[in-house]
N, C-alpha and C positions, 0 to 999 in steps of 0.2 A: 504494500500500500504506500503511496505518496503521503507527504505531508497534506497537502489538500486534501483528500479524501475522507468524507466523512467517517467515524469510528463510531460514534451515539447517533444513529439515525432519530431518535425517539428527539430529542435537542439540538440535532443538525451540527454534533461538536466536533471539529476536526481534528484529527492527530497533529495538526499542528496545536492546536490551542493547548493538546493534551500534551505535550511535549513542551511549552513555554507553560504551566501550569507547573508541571513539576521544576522546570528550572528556577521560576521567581519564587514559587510560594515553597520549596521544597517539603512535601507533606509524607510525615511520620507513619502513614499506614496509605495501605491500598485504599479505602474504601472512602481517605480525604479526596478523591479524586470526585468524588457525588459534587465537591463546591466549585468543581471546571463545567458551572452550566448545567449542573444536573447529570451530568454522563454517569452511566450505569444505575439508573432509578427509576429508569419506563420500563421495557420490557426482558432489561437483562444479560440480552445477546452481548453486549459489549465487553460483558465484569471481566471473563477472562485474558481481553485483550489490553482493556486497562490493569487487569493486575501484572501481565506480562512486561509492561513499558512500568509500570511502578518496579518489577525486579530488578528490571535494565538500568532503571537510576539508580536503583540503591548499589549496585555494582560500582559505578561508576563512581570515583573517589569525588568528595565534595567541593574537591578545588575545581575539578574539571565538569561541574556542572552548565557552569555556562557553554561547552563543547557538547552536550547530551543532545543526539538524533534520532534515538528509539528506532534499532535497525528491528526488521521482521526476520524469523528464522526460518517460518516458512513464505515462500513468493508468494502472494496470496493479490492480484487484480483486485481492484475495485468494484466490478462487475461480479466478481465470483463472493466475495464479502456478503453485496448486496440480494445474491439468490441465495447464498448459505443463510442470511437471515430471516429473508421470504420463506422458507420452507421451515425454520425454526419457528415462525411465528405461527404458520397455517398447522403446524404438529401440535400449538396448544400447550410450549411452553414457555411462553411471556405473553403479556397484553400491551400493547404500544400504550400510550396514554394518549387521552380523546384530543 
């Protein structure tokens, strides 16, 4: 995934934001990432990708935080994100919010 591409479709938040989220505010647990916009608090699909980029920075030494670009391990398209979450959501297990 690009940095523009969305990662919270439910809040439209992109891995850039989520990536400058963890460099200014540097947050102590995964689940501070809910105050980047709400990401991971609608339907879910995302938690595991934002806790993936919350491990990447805790790796990352604190000096070199401002160098943090949350590489992906697997290649993963934007387009293919987007139907892996379409068929997460049509299986009934998250609800986007209204």
């Amino acid at each position: 995934m690009k940095l523009d591409d969305k990662v919270c479709y439910c809040f439209h938040i992109s891995k850039r934001k989520i990536v400058n989220h963890l460099r200014i505010h540097r947050p102590r647990r995964a689940s501070q990432l809910s105050e980047c916009g709400g990401a991971g608090t609608g339907c879910g699909w995302c938690v595991p990708y934002l806790k993936r980029y919350f491990s990447e920075f805790e790796k990352t030494n604190a000096q070199n935080a401002s160098e943090f670009t949350a590489t992906d391990d697997e290649v993963i398209t934007a387009e293919e994100y987007a139907q892996q979450r379409d068929k997460y959501i049509q299986d009934g297990k998250g609800t986007p919010p209204a």
